[in-house]
C-alpha positions as CSV (number, residue, x, y, z in Angstrom):
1,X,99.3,-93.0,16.8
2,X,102.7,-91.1,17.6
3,X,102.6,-87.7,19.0
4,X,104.2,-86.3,15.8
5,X,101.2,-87.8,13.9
6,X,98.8,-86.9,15.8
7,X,100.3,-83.3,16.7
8,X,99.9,-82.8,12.2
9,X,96.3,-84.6,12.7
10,X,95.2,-81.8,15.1
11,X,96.9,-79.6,13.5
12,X,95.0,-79.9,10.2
13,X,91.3,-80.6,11.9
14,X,92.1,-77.0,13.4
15,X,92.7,-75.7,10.2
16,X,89.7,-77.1,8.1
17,X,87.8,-76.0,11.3
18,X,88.3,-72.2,10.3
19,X,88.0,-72.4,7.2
20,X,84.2,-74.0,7.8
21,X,84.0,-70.8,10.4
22,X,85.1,-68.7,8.1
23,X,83.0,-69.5,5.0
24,X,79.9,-69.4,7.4
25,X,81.2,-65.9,8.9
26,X,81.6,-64.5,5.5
27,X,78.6,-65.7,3.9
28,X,76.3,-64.5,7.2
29,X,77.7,-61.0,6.6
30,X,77.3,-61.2,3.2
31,X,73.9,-61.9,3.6
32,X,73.7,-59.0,6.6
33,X,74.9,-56.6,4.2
34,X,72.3,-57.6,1.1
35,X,69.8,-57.0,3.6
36,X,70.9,-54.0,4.6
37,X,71.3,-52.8,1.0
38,X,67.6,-53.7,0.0
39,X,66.4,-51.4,3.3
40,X,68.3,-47.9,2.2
41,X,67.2,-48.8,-1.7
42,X,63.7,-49.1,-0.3
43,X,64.4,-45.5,0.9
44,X,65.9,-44.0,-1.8
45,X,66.2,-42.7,-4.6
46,X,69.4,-40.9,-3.6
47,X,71.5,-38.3,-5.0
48,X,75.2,-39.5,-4.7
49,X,78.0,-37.8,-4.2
50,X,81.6,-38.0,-4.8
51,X,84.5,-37.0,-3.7
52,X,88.0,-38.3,-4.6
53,X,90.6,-37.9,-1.9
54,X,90.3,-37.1,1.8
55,X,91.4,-33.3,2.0
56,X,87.8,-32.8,-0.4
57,X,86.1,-35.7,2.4
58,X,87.7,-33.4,5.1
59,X,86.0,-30.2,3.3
60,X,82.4,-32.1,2.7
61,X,81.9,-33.1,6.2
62,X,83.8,-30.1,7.6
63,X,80.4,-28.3,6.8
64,X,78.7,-30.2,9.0
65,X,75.5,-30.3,6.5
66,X,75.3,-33.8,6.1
67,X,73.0,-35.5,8.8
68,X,73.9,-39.3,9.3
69,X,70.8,-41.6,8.8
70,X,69.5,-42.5,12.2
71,X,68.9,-46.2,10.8
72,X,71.7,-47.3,8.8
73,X,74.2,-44.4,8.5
74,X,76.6,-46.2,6.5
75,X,77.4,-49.4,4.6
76,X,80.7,-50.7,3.4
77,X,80.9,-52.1,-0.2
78,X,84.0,-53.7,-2.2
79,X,86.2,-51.8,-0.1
80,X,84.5,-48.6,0.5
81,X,82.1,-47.3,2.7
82,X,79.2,-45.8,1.9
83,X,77.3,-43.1,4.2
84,X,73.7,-42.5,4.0
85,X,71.8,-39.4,5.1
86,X,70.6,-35.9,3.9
87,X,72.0,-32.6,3.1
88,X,69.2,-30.0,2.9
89,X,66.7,-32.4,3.7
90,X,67.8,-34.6,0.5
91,X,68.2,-38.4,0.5
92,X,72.1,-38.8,-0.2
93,X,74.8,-41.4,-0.1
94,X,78.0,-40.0,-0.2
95,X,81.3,-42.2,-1.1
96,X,85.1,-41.4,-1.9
97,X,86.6,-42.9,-4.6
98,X,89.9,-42.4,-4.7
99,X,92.5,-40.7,-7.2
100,X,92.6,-42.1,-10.4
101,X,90.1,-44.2,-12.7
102,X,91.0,-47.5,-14.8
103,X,90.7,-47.5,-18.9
104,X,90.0,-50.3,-21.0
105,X,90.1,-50.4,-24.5
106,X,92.4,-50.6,-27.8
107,X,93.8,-48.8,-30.6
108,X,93.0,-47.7,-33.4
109,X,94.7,-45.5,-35.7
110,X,91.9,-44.8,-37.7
111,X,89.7,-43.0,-34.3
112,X,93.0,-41.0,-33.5
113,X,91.0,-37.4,-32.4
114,X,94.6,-35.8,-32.0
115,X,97.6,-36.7,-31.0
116,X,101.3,-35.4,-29.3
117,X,104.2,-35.9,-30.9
118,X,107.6,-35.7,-28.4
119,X,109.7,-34.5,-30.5
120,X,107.8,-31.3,-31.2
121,X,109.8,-30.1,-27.4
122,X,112.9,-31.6,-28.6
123,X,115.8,-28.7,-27.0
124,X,117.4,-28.0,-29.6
125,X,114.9,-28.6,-32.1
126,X,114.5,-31.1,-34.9
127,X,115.5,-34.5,-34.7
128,X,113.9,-37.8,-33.6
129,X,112.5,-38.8,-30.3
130,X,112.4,-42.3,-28.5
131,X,109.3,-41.0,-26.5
132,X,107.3,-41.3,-30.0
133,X,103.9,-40.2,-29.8
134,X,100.1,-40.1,-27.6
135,X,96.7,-40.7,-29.4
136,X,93.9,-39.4,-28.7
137,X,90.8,-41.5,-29.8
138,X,87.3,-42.0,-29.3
139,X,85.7,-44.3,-26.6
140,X,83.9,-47.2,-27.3
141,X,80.1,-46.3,-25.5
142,X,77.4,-48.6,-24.5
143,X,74.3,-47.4,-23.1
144,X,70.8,-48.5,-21.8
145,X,69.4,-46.5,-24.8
146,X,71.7,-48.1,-27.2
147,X,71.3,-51.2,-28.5
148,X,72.9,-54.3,-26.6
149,X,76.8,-55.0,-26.9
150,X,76.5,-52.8,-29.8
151,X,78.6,-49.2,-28.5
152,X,79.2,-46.1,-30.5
153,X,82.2,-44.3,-30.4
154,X,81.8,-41.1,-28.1
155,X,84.8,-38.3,-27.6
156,X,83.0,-35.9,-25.4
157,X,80.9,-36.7,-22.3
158,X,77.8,-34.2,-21.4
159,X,76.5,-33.5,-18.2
160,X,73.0,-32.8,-17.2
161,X,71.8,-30.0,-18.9
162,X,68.9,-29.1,-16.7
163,X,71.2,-29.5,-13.7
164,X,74.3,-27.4,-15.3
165,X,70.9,-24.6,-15.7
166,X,70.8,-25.2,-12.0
167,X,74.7,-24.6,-11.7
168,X,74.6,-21.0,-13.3
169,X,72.6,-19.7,-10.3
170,X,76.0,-20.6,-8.5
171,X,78.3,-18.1,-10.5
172,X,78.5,-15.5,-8.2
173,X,78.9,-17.3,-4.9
174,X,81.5,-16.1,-2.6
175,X,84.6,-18.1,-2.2
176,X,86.9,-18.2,0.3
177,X,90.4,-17.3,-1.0
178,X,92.8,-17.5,2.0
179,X,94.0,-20.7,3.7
180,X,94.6,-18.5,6.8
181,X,95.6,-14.9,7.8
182,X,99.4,-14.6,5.8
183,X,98.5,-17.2,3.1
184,X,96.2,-16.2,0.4
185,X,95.4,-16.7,-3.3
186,X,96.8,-13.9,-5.3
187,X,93.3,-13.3,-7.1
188,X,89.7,-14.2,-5.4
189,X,88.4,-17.3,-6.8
190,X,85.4,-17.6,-8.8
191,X,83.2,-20.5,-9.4
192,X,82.6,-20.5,-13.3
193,X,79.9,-22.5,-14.9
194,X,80.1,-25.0,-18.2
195,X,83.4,-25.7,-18.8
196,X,85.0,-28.4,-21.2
197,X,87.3,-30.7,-18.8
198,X,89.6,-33.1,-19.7
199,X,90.5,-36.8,-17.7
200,X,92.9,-38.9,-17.7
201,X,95.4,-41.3,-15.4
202,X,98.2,-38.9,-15.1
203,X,98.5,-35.9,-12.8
204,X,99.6,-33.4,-14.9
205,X,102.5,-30.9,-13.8
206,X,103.8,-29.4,-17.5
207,X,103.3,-26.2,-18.7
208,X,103.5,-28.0,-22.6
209,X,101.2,-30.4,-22.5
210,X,99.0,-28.4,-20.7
211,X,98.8,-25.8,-23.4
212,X,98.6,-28.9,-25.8
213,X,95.7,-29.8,-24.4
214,X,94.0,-26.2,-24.1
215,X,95.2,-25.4,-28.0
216,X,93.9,-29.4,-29.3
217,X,90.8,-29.4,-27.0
218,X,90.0,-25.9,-25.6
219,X,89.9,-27.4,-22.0
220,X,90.2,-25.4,-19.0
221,X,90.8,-28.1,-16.6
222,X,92.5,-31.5,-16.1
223,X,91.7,-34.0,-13.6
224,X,91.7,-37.6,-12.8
225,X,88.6,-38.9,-12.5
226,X,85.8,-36.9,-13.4
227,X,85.0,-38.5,-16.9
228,X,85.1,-42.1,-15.4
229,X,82.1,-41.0,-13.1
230,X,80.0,-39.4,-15.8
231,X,80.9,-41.6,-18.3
232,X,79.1,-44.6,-15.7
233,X,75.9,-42.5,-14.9
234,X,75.6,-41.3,-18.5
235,X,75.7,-45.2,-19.7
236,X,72.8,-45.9,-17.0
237,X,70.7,-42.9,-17.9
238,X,71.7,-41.3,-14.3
239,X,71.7,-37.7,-14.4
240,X,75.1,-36.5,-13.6
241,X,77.2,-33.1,-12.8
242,X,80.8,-32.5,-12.0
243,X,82.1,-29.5,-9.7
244,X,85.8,-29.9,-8.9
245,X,87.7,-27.2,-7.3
246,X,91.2,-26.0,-9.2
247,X,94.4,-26.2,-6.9
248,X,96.9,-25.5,-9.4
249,X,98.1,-24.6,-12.7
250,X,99.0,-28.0,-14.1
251,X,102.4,-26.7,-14.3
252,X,101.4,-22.8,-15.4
253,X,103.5,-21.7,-12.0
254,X,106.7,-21.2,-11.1
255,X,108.4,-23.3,-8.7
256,X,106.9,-26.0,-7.0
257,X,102.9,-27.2,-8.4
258,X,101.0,-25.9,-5.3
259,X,98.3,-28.4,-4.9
260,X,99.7,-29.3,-1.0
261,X,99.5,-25.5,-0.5
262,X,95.9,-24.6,-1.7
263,X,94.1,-28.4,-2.7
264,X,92.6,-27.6,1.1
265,X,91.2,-24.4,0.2
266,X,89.8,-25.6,-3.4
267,X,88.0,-28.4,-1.6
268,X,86.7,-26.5,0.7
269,X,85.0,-24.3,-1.9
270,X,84.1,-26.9,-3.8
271,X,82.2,-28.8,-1.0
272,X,80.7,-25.1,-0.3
273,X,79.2,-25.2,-4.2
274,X,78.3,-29.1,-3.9
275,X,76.0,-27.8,-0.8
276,X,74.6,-24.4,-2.5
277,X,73.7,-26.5,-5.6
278,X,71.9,-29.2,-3.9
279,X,70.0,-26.2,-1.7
280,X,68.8,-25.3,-5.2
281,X,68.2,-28.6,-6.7
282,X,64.4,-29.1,-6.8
């Protein structure tokens, strides 16, 4: 055998050597982590919490009120990593899942709820616009109540009712309104209870649309990703509540939106309300 031959020969028993490591490494690790799974479910249940970027992960751990389990204190999952412990001596697994949600589903003119036409903010007015229009339609919901593969269509999400009752205790918490000496919100922040929210996959920095959405759906907040998560529990019959903290006005200000500025100081508030409502959760 040449030395060029046999130089590819080695070459490729190297290769489809690691491969045969690699598929054993992966599949003993994926067999670690099953095991490790079934031990914290043995423990649970668990009350989960959320977060969705790291300024509100910052804020939630900042507190110092969540207490690592001594066992298995944390377990990474399709590319996140999950924590386990307790806050207030309650079994919790905490996990951030990052800005945005994904939507599937089609169109139907028929389900439109309400919709925006562009041209309405033509400058001047009349005329037509490229832009066209958005719909607004009803989901498509399957539950474990409902029957299977059979969904109903659903606009509006609910949360837990018995734990929004718990929420109202919460209203007149104090909340910290100053990011530090000579930077403070103009009013002291409140923590208001029972709100209609609205989410969706854009970040939303326009003083139109957001009073299009306040006039069509009498929202008083916009966000990301809230609906996404209670839309999930709500389909498994998993009591669910969201508590987000405002940063901005969705384009209500002038000058620049101001969530760099004060997102810090709404998660921090809303990580202090996440802890005084699982102090009263029963």
């Amino acid at each position: 055998m040449g030395l060029e031959k046999f130089g590819k020969c080695l070459s490729m028993a190297a290769w489809m050597s690691l491969l045969v490591v690699y598929a054993y490494a992966e599949g003993s690790s994926r067999k670690w982590r099953n095991e490790v799974l079934k031990q914290v479910n043995s423990k649970g249940p668990y009350i989960g919490l959320i977060t969705v970027f790291p300024p509100e992960e910052t804020a939630f751990f900042g507190t110092g009120a969540f207490k690592p389990s001594p066992i298995h204190s944390s377990l990474d999952l399709s590319g996140r990593r999950f924590r386990i412990g307790k806050v207030h001596d309650k079994k919790v697994i905490y996990v951030r899942c990052g800005v945005g949600m994904n939507q599937n589903g089609t169109l139907d003119s028929n389900d439109t709820v309400a919709h925006l036409d562009f041209e309405t903010y033509n400058v001047p007015k009349g005329g037509h616009n490229i832009l066209g229009q958005i719909r607004y339609i009803h989901e498509e919901f399957f539950s474990v109540s409902g029957e299977p593969n059979i969904a109903r269509p659903l606009f509006w999400l609910e949360v837990n009712q018995e734990w929004l009752h718990v929420a109202t205790k919460l209203e007149r918490m104090e909340l910290e309104q100053c990011i530090n000496k000579s930077l403070c919100l103009p009013k002291k922040p409140k923590l208001v209870v029972g709100l209609r929210g609205t989410t969706a996959n854009i970040f939303v920095d326009n003083a139109a649309y957001r009073d299009f959405l306040f006039h069509s759906f009498h929202v008083a907040s916009t966000d990301m990703e809230s609906a996404a998560v209670v839309m999930t529990s709500v389909s498994n019959g998993i009591p669910v509540i969201v508590i987000r903290g405002l940063s901005d006005k969705a384009g209500g200000q002038s000058g620049q939106n101001a969530i760099k500025t004060f997102g810090p100081l709404a998660a921090r508030n809303a990580a202090k309300a996440v802890l005084q409502f699982l102090k009263q959760l029963n």
